[in-house]
C-alpha positions, 0 to 999 in steps of 0.5 A, a space after each residue: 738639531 740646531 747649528 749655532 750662529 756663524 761668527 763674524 770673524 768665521 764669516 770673513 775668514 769664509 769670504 776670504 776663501 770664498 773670493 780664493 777659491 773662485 779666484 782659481 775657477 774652482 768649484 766648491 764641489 771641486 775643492 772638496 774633491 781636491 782637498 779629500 772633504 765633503 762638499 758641507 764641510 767646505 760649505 760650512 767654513 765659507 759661510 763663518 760656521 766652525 769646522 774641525 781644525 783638520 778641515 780648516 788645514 786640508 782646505 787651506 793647505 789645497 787652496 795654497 797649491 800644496 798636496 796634502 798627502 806630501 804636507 809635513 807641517 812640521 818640517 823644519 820645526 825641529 830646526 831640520 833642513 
């Protein structure tokens, strides 16, 4: 099975996240860990190739310091306190 090519702007998303994730001492096998992925997943989104929306969220939502589980994205959308 062939995987399309990664694009430019994916690779400079992925080194972003790269350097931040380093930047906190982590792993990839760590941010997996902590950000309920696969190791692959995380891999794939550093080196520019797509991921689902949901990895993309879970993986930036743990390297922003937030809990997944407790993570409303919709809190205060509704103009809600």
């Amino acid at each position: 099975m062939s995987h399309p090519m990664p694009t430019l702007e994916g690779q400079r998303y992925g080194l972003r996240l790269r350097s931040y994730r380093e930047d906190l001492g982590w792993t990839r096998e760590e941010l997996a860990q902590k950000a309920g992925v696969t190791f692959s997943e995380v891999r794939a989104l550093e080196y520019g190739y797509g991921v689902s929306e949901s990895v993309k969220f879970k993986i930036v939502t743990c390297l922003e310091g937030d809990d997944y589980e407790d993570h409303d994205p919709f809190a205060g959308f509704w103009g809600e306190a």
